[in-house]
Each structure stands twice: as C-alpha cells, then as structure tokens.
Legacy VTK file of the C-alpha trace (Angstrom):
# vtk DataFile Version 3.0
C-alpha trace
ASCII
DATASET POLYDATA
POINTS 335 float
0.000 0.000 0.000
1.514 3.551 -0.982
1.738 6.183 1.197
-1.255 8.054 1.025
0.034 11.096 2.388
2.236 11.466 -0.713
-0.833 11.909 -2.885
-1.882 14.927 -0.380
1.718 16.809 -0.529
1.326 16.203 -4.697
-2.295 18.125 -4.019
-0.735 21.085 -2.537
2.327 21.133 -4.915
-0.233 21.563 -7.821
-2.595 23.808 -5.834
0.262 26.093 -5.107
1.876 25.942 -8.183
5.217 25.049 -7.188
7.129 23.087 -3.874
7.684 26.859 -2.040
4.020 27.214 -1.883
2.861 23.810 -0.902
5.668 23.988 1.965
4.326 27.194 2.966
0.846 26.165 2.976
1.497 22.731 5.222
4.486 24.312 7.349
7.159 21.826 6.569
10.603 22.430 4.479
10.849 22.813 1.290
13.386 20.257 0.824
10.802 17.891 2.603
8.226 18.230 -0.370
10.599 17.761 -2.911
11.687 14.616 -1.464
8.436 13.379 -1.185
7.391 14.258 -4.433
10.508 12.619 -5.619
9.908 9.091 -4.275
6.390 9.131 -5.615
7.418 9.512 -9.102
9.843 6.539 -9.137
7.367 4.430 -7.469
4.935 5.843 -10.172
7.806 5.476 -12.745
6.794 8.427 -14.685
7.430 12.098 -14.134
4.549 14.350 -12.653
6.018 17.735 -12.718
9.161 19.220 -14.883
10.670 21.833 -12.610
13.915 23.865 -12.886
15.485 26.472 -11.003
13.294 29.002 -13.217
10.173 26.932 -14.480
7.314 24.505 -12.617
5.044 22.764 -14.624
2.395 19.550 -14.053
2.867 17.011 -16.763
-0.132 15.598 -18.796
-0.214 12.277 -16.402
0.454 14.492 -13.474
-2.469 16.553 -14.027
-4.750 13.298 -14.701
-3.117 11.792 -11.918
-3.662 15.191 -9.943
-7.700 14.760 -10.077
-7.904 11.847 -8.450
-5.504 12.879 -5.625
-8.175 15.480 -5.426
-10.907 12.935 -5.273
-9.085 10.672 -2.768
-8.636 13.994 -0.231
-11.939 15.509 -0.609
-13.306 11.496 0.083
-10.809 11.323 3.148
-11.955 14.684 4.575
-15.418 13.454 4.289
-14.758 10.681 6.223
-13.178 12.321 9.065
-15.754 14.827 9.168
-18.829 11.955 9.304
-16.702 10.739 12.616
-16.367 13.791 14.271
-20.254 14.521 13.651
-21.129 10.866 14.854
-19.171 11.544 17.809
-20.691 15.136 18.488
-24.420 14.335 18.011
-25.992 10.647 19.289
-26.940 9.318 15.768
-26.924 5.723 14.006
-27.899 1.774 14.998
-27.222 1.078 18.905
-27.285 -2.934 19.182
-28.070 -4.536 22.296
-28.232 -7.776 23.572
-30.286 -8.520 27.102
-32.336 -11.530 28.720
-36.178 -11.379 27.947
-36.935 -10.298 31.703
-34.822 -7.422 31.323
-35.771 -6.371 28.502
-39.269 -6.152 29.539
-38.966 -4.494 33.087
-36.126 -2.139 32.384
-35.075 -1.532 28.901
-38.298 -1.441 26.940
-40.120 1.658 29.331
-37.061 3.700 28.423
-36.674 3.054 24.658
-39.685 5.543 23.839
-37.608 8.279 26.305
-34.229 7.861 25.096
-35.282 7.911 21.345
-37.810 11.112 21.577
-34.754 12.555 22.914
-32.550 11.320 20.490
-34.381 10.914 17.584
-31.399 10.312 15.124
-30.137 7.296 16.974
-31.906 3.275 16.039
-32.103 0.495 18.564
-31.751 -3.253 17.092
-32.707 -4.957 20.375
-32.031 -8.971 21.077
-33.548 -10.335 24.005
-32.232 -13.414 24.570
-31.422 -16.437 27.414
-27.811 -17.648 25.300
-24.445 -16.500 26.632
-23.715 -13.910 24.144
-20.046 -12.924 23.162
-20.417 -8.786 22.534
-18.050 -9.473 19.583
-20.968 -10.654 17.981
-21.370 -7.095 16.220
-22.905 -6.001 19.509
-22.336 -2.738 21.139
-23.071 -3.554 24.263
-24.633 -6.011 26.170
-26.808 -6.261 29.530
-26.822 -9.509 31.804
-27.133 -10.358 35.074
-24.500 -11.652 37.569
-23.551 -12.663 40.877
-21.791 -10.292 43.294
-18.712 -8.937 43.676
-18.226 -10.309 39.679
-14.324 -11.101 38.701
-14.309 -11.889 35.123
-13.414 -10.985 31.320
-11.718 -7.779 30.254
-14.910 -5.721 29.077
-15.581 -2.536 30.602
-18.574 -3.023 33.404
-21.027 -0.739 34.401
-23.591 -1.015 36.897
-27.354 -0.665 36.377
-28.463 -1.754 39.528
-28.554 -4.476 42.620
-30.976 -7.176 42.272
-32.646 -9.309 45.338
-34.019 -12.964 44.399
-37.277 -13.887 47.003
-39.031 -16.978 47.037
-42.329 -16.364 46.274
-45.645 -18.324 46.461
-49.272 -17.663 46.510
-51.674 -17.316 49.356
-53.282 -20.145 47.965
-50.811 -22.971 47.836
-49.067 -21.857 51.328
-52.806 -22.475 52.855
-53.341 -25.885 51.249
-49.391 -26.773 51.535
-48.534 -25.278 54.921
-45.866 -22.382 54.982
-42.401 -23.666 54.894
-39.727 -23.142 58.002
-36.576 -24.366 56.031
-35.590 -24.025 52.614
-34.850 -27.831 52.540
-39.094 -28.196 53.482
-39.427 -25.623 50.669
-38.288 -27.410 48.356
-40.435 -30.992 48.963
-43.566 -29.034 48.822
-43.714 -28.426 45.218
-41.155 -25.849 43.399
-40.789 -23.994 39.984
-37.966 -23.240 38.364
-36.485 -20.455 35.538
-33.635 -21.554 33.613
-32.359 -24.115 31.592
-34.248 -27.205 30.797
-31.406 -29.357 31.968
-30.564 -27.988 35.483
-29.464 -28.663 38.291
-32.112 -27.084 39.611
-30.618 -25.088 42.399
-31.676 -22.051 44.906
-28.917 -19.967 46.150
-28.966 -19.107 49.780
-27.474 -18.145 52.380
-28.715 -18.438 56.111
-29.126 -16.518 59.253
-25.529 -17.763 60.325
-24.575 -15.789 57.292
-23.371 -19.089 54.802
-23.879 -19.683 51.674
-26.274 -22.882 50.697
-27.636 -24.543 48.205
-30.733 -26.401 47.762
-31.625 -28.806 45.222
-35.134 -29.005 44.499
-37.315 -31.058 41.637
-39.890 -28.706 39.933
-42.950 -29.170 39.057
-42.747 -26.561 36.063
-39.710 -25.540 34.513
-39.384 -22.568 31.488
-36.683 -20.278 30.201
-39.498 -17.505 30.573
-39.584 -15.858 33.878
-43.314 -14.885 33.081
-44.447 -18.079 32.752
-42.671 -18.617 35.782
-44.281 -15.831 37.384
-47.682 -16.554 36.492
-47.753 -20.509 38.026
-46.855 -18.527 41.080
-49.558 -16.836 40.847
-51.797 -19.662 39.593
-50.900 -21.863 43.072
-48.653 -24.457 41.141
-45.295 -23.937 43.571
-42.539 -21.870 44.717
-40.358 -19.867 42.847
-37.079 -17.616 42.898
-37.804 -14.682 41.108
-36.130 -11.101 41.219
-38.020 -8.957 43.306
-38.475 -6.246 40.664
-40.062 -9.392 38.667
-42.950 -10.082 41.090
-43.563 -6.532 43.134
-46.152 -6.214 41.739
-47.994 -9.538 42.808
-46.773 -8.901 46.272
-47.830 -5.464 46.297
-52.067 -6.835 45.151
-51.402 -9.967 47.486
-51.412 -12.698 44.474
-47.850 -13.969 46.232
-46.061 -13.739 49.413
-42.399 -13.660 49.756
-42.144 -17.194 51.633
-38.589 -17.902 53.938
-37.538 -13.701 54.148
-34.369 -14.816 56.498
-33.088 -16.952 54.123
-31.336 -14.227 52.325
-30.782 -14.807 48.395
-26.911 -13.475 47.552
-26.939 -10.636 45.548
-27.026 -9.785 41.898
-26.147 -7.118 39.466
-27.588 -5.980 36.316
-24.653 -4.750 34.292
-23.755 -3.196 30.966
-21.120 -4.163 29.765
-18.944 -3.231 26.333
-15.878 -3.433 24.719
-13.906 -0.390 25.525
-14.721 3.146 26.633
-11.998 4.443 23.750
-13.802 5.089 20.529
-17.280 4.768 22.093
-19.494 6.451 19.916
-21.871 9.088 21.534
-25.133 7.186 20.498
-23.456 3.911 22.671
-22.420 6.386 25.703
-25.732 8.474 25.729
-27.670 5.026 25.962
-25.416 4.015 28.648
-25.563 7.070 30.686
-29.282 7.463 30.670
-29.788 3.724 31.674
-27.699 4.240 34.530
-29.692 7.506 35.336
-32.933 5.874 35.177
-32.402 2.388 37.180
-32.218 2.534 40.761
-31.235 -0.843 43.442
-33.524 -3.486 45.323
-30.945 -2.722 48.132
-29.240 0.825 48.951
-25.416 0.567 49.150
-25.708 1.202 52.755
-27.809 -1.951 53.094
-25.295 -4.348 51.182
-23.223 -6.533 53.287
-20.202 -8.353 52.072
-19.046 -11.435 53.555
-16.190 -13.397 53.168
-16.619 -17.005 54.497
-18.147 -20.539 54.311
-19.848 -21.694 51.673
-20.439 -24.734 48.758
-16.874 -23.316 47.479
-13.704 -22.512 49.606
-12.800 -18.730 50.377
-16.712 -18.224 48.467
-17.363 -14.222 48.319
-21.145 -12.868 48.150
-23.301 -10.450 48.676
-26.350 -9.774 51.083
-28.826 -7.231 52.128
-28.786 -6.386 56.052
-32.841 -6.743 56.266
-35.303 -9.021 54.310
-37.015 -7.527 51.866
-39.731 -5.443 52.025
-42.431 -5.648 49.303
-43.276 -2.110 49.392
-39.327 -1.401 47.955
-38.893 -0.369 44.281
-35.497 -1.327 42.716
-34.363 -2.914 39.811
-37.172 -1.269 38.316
-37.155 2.300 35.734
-37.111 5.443 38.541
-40.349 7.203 38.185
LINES 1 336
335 0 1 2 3 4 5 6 7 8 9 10 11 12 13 14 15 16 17 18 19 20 21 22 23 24 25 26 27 28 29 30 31 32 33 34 35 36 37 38 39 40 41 42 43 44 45 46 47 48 49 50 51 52 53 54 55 56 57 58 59 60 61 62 63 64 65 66 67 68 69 70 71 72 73 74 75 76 77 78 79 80 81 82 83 84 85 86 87 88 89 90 91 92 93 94 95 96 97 98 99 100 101 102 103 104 105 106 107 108 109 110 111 112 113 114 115 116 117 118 119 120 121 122 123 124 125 126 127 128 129 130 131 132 133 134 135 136 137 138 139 140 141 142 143 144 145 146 147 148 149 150 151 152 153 154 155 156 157 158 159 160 161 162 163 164 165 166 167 168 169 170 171 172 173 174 175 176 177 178 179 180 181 182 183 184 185 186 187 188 189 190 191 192 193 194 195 196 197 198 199 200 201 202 203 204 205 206 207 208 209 210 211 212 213 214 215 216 217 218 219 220 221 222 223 224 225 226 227 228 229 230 231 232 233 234 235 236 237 238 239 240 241 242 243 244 245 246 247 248 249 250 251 252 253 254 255 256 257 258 259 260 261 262 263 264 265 266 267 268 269 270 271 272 273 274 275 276 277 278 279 280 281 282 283 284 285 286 287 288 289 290 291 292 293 294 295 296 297 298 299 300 301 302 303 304 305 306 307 308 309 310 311 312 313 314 315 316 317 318 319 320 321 322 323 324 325 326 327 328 329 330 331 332 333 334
C-alpha cells in the first residue's frame, strides 16, 4: 500500500503551483516536499512535474493523476468529518443484547424516552437467554451476575442491585402449609427459571450468614420468567424470582415472599462493552441514561459483604442487612 500522504503533498504542490508554496501552505521544508514528491514519481515510474530552477510545470499524467488525488482527499476529509459529527451528536444503529426479563422491566419503558430525545439514533434490540459474546457485532450487552463479579476484560457498568425472594401464593401456602426451612421448601412443590437441563438449584445463604444450596425437583420448569411468574400466581409452587419481577404480585397480594431470612446473595444488572476508547456518543448516551434511570432493590448502605463458608472454599457474596420489604422499588425504571 503507498503512502497516502504522498498523494496529499502532490495536491498542494499543484494547488500552489510550485514546492515553495505547498511547503508554505502545510508548514514543513521545502526540501521535505521535494523529497516526497521525488519518491512518488519513481514508485509511479513516470514524471509528474518538470521543474527547474526558473520553471514549474504539471505534466499531462500528473495533471490526470492530480484529479484523483483530489478525489481521494476531498473522500478522506469526508470521512473524518462523518466521525467527528457521529461523535458530536448521538446518531446511528445502537445494538443490544439482554435476557427477555430485562428487557421487559427495564429496557423497553425507556426506549420511547431515550429515542424522543434522540431521535437520530436506532435500537436493534435482542432479548435473549444464550451467553452472548459482545463481539458478535454487539455494542453492548446487559446480563445479570452474581456479586462482587471477577471476570473478562470488558468494561462493566452497573445498572443496579438485584434481590431474588421466594415467592408463592396465598393459595398454595394455605393448602401446603408455609415452609420453616428451605430444605421443606423445596419438597412441597417448586418452579424453576432456567435451563431445561438444570441442576435445579436455589442460592442461599442463612441466618448464620453461609452460603447454601438447595436442590429441588420442579414441578414446572421454562426459560421464561413470566411463565414462571404466572404458576406462582396460579398456586402451582414456589419460585425464585427477582423482586423487581414479582412486586407487583406482592404489592395486590397474588404472592407472598415465603422464607424472608433466608437471604438470596446478591445480583447485578450490568452493561457491559468493549472499551470506553472510541465509544461512539449514540453507545455512551444510551449508557448514561440507563444508569440515570435504574435505581437498586438494596441501597449501598444496606449491602453486606461477607467473606466465608460456603459450597466453594474462600466463596465471596453479597447480602442485604434486612429481608425484603415488598413495598421497595429497585431494579425497576425510577419514576
């Protein structure tokens, strides 16, 4: 590949009729130009200018050759200038990947927002279960994980901290009895959101502040936390859901949060993306108004972080001080 800037310093040599002019003009020596121009023509092989001490002339090829030089800067000036407007006003496609649930409870209420304020930029939206690799022409990503998260190179950023419940209805707690014990939780009848496959497993830790986990067989398993949800609310079992994912249902009384000491750890809904270099101001406005519009099931002040026993050695997680309340709103789009 030739050196492109070559074809620029020939520009201004024709422009300015003459090396003195086109050194002038871009503020280097003289002596530079002429070298420059020099190497071009033997990789060219043909002569682009006849110049002598008195006389300065383009050539026939040089002056053919000269238009598309002035094609190639005009294109290259363009092209720097559709960056620098790209990167000055929010514009163009925004792709994002994010499970079903959270595209439903957080991201789709603020699509309408975001784009009637920034009505030049698209959103291609995926909601999916799969692990997705952001390298799959995605600019950023939003998923769910386990707290304090250690992992992967990509630039984080927090949307919020998410509290699990088990959750039942009125209904099946009167006919079952209410459970004392996760372990007689989980013989009573159980549902379960994930894959198809399991283990099927809830994550708890108890008032002695260790982590457990309890195996249970469910009666109803989906990938779909609303059909998960809803044979909650239908009687058919108990369930692990976010709280943000069932506030509602507590809130009218359709489920009760069943075993509040037994403490789910922690998770966090993060964006996550390449890089913050070269982010382009569509990607960062979506980002920062996200992160202004979520707020957390659990305050910072109320997150506890233990180091201590659990089903792994040296196992780190996150807790809330208090149960949860069903009258809290987080996880959720702020009002």
């Amino acid at each position: 590949m030739h050196d492109l800037n070559d074809l620029y310093i020939f520009c201004h040599v024709v422009e300015h009729n003459g090396f003195t002019g086109a050194a002038r003009a871009l503020g280097v020596a003289r002596s530079s130009i002429c070298r420059r121009v020099n190497q071009l023509e033997e990789r060219l092989g043909v002569r682009l200018v006849q110049r002598t001490t008195r006389h300065f002339a383009v050539t026939d090829i040089g002056t053919e050759f000269h238009g598309y030089c002035v094609k190639m800067v005009a294109e290259a000036k363009a092209a720097y200038e559709r960056v620098a407007c790209a990167r000055a006003t929010p514009a163009g496609m925004i792709r994002v990947s994010c499970p079903p649930i959270i595209g439903q409870l957080l991201v789709a209420p603020l699509i309408p927002k975001f784009v009637e304020k920034n009505p030049q930029v698209r959103i291609a939206l995926e909601a999916t279960e799969r692990r997705i690799d952001i390298e799959e022409n995605f600019d950023l990503c939003i998923r769910v994980r386990q707290v304090p998260t250690e992992d992967s190179a990509l630039i984080m950023r927090s949307l919020g901290i998410i509290q699990h419940v088990l959750v039942a209805s009125r209904g099946f707690l009167e006919r079952n009895g209410r459970p004392t014990s996760p372990a007689e939780a989980a013989q009573k009848g159980t549902l379960s959101y994930g894959s198809l496959q399991g283990p099927h497993v809830w994550k708890l830790v108890d008032p002695e502040e260790r982590e457990i986990q309890i195996r249970h067989e469910p009666t109803l398993i989906a990938d779909d936390m609303v059909v998960i949800r809803q044979a909650a609310v239908g009687g058919l079992g108990i369930a692990q859901l976010p709280l943000s994912a069932c506030l509602n249902e507590i809130r009218d009384g359709l489920l009760d949060i069943v075993l509040p000491d037994f403490l789910a750890p922690l998770c966090e809904i993060q964006v996550v993306f390449p890089s913050r270099r070269g982010l382009l101001p569509a990607v960062r406005s979506f980002i920062d108004f996200l992160s202004a519009h979520c707020v957390s099931e659990v305050p910072e002040r109320q997150i506890k972080r233990h180091t201590g026993q659990g089903h792994r050695e040296n196992v780190r997680f996150w807790t809330s001080r208090e149960p949860p309340f069903a009258q809290q709103r987080i996880g959720v789009p702020a009002r």
